[in-house]
N, C-alpha and C positions, 0 to 999 in steps of 0.2 A: 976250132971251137967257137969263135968270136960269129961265126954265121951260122950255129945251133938255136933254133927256135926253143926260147923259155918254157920249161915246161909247166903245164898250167894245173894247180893245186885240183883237188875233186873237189872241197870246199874249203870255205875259212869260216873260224868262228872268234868271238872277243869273248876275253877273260877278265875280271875284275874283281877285286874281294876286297869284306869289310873297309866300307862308305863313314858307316857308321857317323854317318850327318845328324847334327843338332844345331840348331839356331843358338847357338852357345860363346861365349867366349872360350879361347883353348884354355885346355887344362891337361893331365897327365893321367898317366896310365895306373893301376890298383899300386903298384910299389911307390909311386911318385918319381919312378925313373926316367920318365920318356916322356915327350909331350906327344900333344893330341889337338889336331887342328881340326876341330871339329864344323867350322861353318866353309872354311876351304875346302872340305871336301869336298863338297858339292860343285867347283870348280874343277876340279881335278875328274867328275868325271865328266861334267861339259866336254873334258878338254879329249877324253877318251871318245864319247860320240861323234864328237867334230871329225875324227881321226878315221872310225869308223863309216861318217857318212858319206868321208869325202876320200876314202879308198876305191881305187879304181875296180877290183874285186871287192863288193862288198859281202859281209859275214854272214852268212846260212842263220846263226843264231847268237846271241849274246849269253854267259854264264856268268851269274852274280852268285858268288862263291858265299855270300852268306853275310849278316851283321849287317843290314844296307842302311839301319840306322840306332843311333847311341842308345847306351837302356835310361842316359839323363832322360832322355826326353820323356819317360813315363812321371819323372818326379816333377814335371815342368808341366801337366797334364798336355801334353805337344807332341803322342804318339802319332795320332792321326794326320796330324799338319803334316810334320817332318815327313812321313810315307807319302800323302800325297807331294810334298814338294819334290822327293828324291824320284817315286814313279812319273811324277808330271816329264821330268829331264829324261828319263828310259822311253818316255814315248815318243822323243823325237829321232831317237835311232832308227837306222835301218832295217831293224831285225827284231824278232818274238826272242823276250828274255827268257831263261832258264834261272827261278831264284832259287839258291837253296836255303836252309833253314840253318842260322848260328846259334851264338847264347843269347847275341842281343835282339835278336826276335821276342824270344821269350822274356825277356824283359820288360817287352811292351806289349806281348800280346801273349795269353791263353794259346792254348794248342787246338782248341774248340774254335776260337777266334781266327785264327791263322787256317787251321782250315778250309774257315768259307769265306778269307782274305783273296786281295791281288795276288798274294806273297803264293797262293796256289797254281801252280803253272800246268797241272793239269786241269785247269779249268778254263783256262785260257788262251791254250796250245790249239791251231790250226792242224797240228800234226797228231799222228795214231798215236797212244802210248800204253803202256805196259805196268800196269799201278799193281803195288804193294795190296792185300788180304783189303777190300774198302772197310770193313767189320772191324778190323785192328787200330783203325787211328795213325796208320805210319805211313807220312810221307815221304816214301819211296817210288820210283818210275823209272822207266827206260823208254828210248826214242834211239830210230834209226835216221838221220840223215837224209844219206842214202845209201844204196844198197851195198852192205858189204862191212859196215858201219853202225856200230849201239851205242847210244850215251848212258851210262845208269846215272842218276840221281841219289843219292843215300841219306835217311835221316840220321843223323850224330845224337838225336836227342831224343829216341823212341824208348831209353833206358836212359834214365836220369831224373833231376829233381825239377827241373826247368820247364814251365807249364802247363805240369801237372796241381792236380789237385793236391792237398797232403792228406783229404779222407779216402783216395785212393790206392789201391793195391799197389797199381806200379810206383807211386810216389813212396811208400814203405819197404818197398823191395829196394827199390835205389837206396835209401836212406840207410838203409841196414848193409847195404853191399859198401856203403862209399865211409860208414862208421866202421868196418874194418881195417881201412890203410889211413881212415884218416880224424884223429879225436881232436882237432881243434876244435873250439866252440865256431868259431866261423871257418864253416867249411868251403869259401874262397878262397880261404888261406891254404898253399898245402904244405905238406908234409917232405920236408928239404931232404930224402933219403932215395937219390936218383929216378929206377921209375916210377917211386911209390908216387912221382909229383902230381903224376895225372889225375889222382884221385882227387878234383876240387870239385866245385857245385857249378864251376863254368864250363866244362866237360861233362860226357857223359858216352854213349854206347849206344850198341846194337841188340834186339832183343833175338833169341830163335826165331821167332817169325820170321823175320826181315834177314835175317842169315840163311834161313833156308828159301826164301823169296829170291835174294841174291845169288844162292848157290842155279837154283834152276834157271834163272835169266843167263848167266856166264854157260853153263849145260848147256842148252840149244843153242847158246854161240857159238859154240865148241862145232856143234853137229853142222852149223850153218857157213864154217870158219870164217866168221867176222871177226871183227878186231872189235875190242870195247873199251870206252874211256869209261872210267867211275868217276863220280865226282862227290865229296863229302866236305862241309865244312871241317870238320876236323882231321886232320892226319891220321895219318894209321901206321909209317913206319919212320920207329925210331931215328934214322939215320937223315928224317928228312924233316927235322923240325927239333924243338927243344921239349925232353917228358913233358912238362905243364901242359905242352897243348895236344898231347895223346890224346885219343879217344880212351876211353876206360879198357873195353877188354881188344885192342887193333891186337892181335894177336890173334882172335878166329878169324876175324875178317882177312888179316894178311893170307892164315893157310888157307882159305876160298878164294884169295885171290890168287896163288901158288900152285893151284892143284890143278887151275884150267889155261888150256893155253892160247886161251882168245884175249883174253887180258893185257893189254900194252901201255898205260896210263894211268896214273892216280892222280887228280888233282885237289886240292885243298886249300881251304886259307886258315883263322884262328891265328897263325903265329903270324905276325907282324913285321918280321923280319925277313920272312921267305923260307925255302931251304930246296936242296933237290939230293935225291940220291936215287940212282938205279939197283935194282934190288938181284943179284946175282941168281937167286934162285926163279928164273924164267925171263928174265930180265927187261921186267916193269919198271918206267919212269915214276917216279915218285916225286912229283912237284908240288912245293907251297910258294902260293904266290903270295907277293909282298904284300901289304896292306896299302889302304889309302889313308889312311886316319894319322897314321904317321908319318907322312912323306910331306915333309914341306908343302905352302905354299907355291914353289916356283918350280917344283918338282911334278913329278908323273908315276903311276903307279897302274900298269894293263898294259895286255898283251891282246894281238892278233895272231891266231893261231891256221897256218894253210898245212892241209892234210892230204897227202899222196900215198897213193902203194904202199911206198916202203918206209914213210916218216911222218912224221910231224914238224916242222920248222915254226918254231916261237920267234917274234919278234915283240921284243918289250922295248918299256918306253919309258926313260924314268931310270927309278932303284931296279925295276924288272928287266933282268938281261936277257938276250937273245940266248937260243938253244935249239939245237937240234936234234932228235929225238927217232932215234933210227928205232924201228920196231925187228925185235928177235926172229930169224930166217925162218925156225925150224923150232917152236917153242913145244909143239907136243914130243916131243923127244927128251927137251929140257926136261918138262914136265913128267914125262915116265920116268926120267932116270932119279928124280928126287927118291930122296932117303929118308929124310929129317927136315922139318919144318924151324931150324933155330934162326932166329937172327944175322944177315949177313949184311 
């Protein structure tokens, strides 16, 4: 075995979520439980490019899971600066980022804004991609690698109250859905009755559009048998994160993602602590990675991700553990024999 040649990934790509950088002194998180090293962060991902540039395989693509900078900085009028200071540092990587959209975008930016921002990667993407209804407003997309291989994109905030207008439709449709689980006057606050938690104003959902967008992009993978990573700032299954940072309805999304058997990966950030579970019903990884916002100074927070055949092998770095990530032999089978979409 010692004279078998290593066998060499199809590609790698880097993982990283909520930066959430402010030229700030730290402070702590909405409960006042946890601190937040908000001007270290921006070291911490120095410390991830560095890793990145100077891997002997380097990364096809980089994914910023979301939140790349604090919603202080809108009160500080310091949205602008902080994005360019945290984009300035992603341009010295290897690799075309993949950013997704968190809460703390909206924070500092409009939806309209964010749009026809950096923070738009299909605007900026060298590569073909596969964009959500353009007429709708939802930034969703899909990218293949290469062949054999789809990344989906997913907006977490195409249903919610987070940089929308509030003279608009979808801002009162939220409003009225999220005033059913949840009657505090400040609706950041939630509601301590397990998973009613999800229901805050820092979460939110997926609309039909973008569920039926999603459903057809996994359909032709099906037909194509690729393998697809999703990728969403917010989680979608329980068992891989804490309620509070659900998506509002992850429950369609979960059975669209149950029903196809191209699906092998969920990834996510929002929860700050991490979490992972594989989902027995066709048996999708379900990863949230750790944050940077709360990981020390002297600490590390991303992963480089090498993709084969038949896995995925994570290396993390920091609070973020390694993982192995075997993809399901025979998953259209799994998948026909389901019965029942419940939680496992």
């Amino acid at each position: 075995m010692e004279n078998c040649p290593e066998q060499q990934p199809l590609f790698t790509f880097g993982v990283i979520a909520d930066i959430q950088y402010a030229d700030l002194v730290d402070g702590s998180n909405y409960t006042r439980t946890r601190k937040r090293y908000y001007r270290s962060s921006l070291q911490l991902l120095k410390n991830a490019l560095k890793s990145w540039n100077e891997a002997a395989v380097k990364p096809e693509f980089i994914i910023q899971l979301g939140d790349i900078i604090d919603g202080f900085n809108k009160n500080h009028d310091a949205s602008d600066r902080a994005l360019d200071t945290v984009l300035s540092e992603f341009s010295s990587g290897p690799a075309e980022v993949h950013h997704v959209w968190g809460n703390h975008e909206f924070y500092n930016f409009s939806r309209s804004a964010l749009l026809r921002s950096r923070l738009n990667s299909t605007l900026h993407t060298e590569r073909s991609v596969n964009a959500a209804p353009a007429d709708s407003e939802i930034y969703a997309y899909s990218f293949s690698p290469v062949p054999g291989f789809t990344f989906v994109i997913l907006d977490g905030y195409d249903v919610g109250l987070l940089g929308r207008e509030e003279s608009s439709q979808q801002y009162k449709d939220s409003l009225s859905l999220i005033r059913q689980h949840n009657p505090n006057e400040d609706l950041n606050c939630p509601v301590f009755k397990g998973m009613e938690e999800r229901y805050t104003m820092f979460n939110g959902g997926f609309s039909k559009v973008q569920l039926d967008w999603f459903d057809s992009v996994l359909s032709l993978a099906d037909e194509k048998q690729e393998k697809v990573t999703i990728v969403s700032h917010l989680p979608v299954h329980p068992r891989s994160t804490t309620p509070i940072c659900l998506a509002w309805n992850y429950d369609e999304l979960l059975s669209i993602i149950r029903s196809h058997s191209c699906a092998v990966c969920f990834m996510a950030g929002h929860d700050h602590d991490g979490g992972y579970h594989r989902d027995k019903k066709g048996g999708v990884h379900h990863l949230t990675l750790e944050g940077v916002i709360e990981t020390p100074p002297d600490g590390n927070a991303f992963a480089t991700v090498s993709v084969y055949e038949d896995r995925m092998e994570l290396r993390g770095y920091g609070r973020v553990r390694d993982r192995v990530l075997m993809f399901a032999q025979d998953k259209s089978n799994i998948v026909n024999a389901m019965t029942g979409l419940q939680i496992s």
